[in-house]
C-alpha positions in Angstrom: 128.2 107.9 88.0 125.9 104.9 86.9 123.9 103.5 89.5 121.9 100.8 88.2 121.8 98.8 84.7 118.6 96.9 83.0 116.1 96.3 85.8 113.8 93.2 85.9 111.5 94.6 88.3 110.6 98.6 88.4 109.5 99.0 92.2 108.1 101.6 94.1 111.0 101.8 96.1 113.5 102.6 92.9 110.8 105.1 91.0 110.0 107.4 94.1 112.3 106.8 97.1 115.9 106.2 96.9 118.3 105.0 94.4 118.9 101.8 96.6 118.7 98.4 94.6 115.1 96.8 96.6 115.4 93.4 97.8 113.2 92.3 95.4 115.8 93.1 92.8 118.6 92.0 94.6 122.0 90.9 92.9 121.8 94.1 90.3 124.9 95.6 90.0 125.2 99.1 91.7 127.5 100.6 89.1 128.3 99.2 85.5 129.1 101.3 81.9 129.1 100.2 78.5 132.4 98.9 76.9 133.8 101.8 75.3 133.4 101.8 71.2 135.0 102.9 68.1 132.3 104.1 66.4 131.5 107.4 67.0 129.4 109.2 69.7 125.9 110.0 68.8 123.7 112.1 71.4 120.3 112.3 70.9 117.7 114.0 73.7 114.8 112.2 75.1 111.9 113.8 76.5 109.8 111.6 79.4 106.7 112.9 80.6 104.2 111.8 83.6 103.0 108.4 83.5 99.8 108.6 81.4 96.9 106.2 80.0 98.4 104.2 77.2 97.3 106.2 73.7 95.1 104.5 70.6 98.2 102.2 69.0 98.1 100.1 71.9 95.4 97.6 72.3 94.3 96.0 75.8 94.7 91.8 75.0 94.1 90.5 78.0 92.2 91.1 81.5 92.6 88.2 83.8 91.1 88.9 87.3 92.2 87.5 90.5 89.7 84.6 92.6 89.4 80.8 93.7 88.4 79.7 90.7 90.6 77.5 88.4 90.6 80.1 85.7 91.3 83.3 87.9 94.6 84.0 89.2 95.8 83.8 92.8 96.2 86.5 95.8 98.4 86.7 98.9 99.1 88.6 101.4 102.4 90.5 101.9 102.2 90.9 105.6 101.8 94.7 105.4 98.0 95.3 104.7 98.1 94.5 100.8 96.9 92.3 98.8 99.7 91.4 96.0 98.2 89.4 92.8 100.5 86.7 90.6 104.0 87.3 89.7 104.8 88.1 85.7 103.5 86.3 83.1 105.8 85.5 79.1 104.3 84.7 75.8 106.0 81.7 74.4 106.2 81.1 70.1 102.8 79.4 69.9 101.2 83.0 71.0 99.8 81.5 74.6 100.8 82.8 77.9 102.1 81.5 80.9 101.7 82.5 84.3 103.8 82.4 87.8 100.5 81.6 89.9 103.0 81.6 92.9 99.6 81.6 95.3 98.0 78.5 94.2 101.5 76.7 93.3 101.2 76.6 89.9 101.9 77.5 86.2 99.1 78.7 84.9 98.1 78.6 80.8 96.3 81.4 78.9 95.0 82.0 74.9 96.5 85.3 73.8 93.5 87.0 74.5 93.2 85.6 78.0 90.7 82.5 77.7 92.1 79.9 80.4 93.8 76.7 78.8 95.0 74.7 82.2 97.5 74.6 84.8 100.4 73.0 85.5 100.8 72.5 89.6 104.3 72.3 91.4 104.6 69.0 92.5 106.4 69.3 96.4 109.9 69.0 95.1 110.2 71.9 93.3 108.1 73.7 96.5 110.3 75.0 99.6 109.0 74.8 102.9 105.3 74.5 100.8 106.0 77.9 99.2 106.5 78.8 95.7 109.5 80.5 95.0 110.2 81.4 91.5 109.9 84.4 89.8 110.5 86.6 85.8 109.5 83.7 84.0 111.6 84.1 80.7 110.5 82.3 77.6 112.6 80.5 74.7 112.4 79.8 71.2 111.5 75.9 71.6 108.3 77.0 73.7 109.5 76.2 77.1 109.6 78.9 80.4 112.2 79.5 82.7 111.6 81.2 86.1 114.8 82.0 88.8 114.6 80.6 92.5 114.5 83.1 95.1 115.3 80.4 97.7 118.1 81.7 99.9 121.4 79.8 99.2 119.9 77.4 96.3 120.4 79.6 93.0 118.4 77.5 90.6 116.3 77.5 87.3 112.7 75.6 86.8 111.8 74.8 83.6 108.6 74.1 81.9 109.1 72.3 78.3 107.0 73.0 75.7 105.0 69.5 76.3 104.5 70.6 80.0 107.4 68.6 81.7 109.0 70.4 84.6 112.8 70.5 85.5 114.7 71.7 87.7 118.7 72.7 87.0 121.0 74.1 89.8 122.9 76.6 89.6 126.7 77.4 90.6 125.6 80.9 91.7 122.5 83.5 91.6 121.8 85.4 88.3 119.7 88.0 87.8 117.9 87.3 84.0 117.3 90.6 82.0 117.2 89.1 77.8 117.3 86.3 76.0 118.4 85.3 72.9 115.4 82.4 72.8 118.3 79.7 73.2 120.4 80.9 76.3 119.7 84.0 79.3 121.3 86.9 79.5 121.8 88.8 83.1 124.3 89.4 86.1 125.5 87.2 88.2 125.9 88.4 92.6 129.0 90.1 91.7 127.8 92.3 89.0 129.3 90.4 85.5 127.7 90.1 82.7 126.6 86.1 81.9 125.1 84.1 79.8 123.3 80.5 81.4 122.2 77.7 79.7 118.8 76.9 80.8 119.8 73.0 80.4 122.5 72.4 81.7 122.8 75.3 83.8 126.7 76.4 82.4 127.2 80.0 83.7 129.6 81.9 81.1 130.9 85.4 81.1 129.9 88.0 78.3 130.7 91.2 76.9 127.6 91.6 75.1 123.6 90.6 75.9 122.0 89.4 72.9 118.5 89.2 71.5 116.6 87.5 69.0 118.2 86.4 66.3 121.5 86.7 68.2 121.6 90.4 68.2 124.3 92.2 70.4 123.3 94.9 72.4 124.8 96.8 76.3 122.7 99.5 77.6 123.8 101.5 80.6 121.6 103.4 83.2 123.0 106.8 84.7 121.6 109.9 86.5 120.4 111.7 83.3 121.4 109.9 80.5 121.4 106.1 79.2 124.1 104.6 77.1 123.1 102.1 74.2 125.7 100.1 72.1 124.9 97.7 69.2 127.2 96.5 66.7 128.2 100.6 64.4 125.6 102.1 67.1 127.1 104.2 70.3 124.7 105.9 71.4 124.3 108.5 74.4 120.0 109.4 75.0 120.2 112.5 77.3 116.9 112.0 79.5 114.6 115.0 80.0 112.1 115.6 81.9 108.7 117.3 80.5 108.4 120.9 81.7 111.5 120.2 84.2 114.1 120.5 82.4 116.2 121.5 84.9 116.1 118.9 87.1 118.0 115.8 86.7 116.0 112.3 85.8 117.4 109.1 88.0 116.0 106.2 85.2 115.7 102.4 85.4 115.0 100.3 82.4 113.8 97.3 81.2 114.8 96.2 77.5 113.8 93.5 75.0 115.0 92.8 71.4 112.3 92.2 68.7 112.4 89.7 65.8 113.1 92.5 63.1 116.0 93.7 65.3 114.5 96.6 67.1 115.7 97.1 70.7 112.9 98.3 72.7 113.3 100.1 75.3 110.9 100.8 78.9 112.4 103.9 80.9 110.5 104.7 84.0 112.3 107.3 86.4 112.1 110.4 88.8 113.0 113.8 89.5 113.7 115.3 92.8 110.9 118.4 93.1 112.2 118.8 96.6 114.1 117.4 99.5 110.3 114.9 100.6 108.9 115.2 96.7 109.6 113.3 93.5 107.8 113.3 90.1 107.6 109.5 88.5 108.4 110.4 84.7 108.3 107.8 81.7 108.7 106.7 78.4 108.9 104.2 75.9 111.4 104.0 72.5 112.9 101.8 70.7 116.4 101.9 68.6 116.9 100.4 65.5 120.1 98.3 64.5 121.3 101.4 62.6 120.7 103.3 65.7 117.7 105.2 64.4 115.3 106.4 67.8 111.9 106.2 67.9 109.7 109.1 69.1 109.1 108.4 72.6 105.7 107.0 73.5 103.9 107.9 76.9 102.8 104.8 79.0 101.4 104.9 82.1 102.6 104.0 85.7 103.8 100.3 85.5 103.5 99.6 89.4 100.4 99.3 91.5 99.8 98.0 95.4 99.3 94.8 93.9 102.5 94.6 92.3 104.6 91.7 93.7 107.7 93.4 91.5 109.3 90.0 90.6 108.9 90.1 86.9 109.0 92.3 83.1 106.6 95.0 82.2 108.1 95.0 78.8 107.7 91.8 76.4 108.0 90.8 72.9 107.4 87.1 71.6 110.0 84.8 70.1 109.3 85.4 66.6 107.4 88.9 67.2 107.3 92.7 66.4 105.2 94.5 68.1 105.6 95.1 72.0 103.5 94.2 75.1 102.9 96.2 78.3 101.8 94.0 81.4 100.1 95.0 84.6 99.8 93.3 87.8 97.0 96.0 89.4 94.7 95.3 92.0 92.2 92.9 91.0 93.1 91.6 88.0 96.3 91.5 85.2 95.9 93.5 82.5 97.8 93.4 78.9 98.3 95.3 75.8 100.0 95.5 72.6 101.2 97.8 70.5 99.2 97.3 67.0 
């Protein structure tokens, strides 16, 4: 049975506990399959292995560490003993970043290779009870950021436009963002359908189909051993493996992004069961091709830390780009690569 789709946030919780959905990725559905296809089924074996350093075609961009100053970003507490840094950052078009600097209430602006640009603080309105609460900032083709209210019982969007005007659109009901095609977002709404939301206007719309850039269709399905990956003459079944355990069955999460050139990449971070008290974190990054062509899996390494607030993408690709980032929130600072 599938248990759990495309995953915004890979916790802890999911990679070595249980199989239950954490709160901070609430509103995932707990079981959802790809639409059946005509085209015939391809299966194809992928082989994850222990998280790992990240090898020579990746390239560390960025390393912003955490402090009081305007240019560092901002720590709190989670009420348990650890420190957590910022939530996510995105990339928009023009090749700077953006980051949900929920401790010191603000948006804040970096070059592509981390060099501090400015801030753009949360005026009180779009605060509740003097607490930022937005998170997986998303960003679109016309160089504005969308982030999702976590409020309780005001499902929301907060938009940043590319001139650095903020807006805030309510929503009818909660959504859970995975993709976007650069003009709308792509996710599930509380009851587990697939939607599509315009970040204007705020229109919720059901879907059969996520797409990505350059309005690519794509559904990807998470199960205990295997994923399932549709795209327009591409049904695909990836049987997951684990290195050197091949008998034991791998329980994945994903994250998945489309690039400009049409590549679907894909983050698959998992476990198996060693024994009753003992999981193994396994991992693995591919991508598929529009003619359903796999990659050969790369290794990455463990994408969570004790600093990891959870409320954001790993995985990201520009509007307009090719080549894959990896972000990580780790204690003391955020840290960023890309795939050359």
């Amino acid at each position: 049975m599938p248990f759990l789709l495309v995953v915004a946030a890979l916790t802890t919780a999911v990679l070595t506990a249980t199989l239950t959905v954490p709160a901070k990725a609430a509103g995932l559905p707990q079981e959802l399959a790809a639409r059946p296809s005509a085209t015939p089924l391809v299966t194809k074996t992928i082989t994850l292995t222990a998280p790992s350093a990240l090898n020579t075609t990746w390239k560390r961009i960025q390393k912003i560490g955490f402090g009081a100053a305007a240019s560092k970003l901002g720590t709190s507490p989670d009420g348990e003993g650890l420190i957590l840094g910022p939530s996510y950052g995105v990339q928009v078009p023009n090749r700077t970043w953006w980051y949900a600097d929920a401790a010191k209430l603000r948006l804040a602006h970096y070059g592509d290779t981390g060099a501090y640009l400015g801030q753009v603080k949360l005026p009180g309105k779009y605060l509740h009870l003097g607490y930022f609460q937005w998170q997986n900032p998303v960003a679109l083709k016309d160089g504005s950021v969308v982030l999702t209210s976590t409020t309780i019982d005001s499902p929301a969007l907060l938009r940043l436009s590319a001139s650095g005007k903020l807006s805030r659109t309510a929503l009818s009901r909660f959504v859970n963002v995975h993709s976007t095609d650069g003009i709308y977002l792509y996710g599930f709404d509380d009851a587990g359908k697939k939607v599509r939301v315009a970040p204007v206007s705020g229109k919720i719309t059901a879907v059969t189909w996520f797409r990505g850039q350059g309005g690519r269709k794509f559904q990807l399905s998470v199960n205990d051993g295997y994923l399932r990956v549709l795209r327009p003459e591409v049904n695909l079944r990836l049987d997951l493996k684990a290195s050197g355990l091949a008998d034991k069955t791998v329980h994945p999460s994903v994250q998945a992004l489309m690039s400009a050139n049409g590549r679907l990449w894909v983050l698959i971070v998992g476990f198996v069961e060693l024994t009753p008290d003992t999981n193994q974190t396994v991992a693995g990054l591919i991508s598929v091709s529009a003619s359903g062509a796999v990659s050969a899996v790369q290794p990455v390494r463990d994408p969570t830390s004790p600093a990891d607030p959870g409320d954001g993408h790993n995985l990201g690709i520009r509007y307009g780009g090719t080549h894959p980032t990896m972000m990580f929130i780790d204690p003391g600072a955020v840290r960023v690569h890309r795939k050359r």
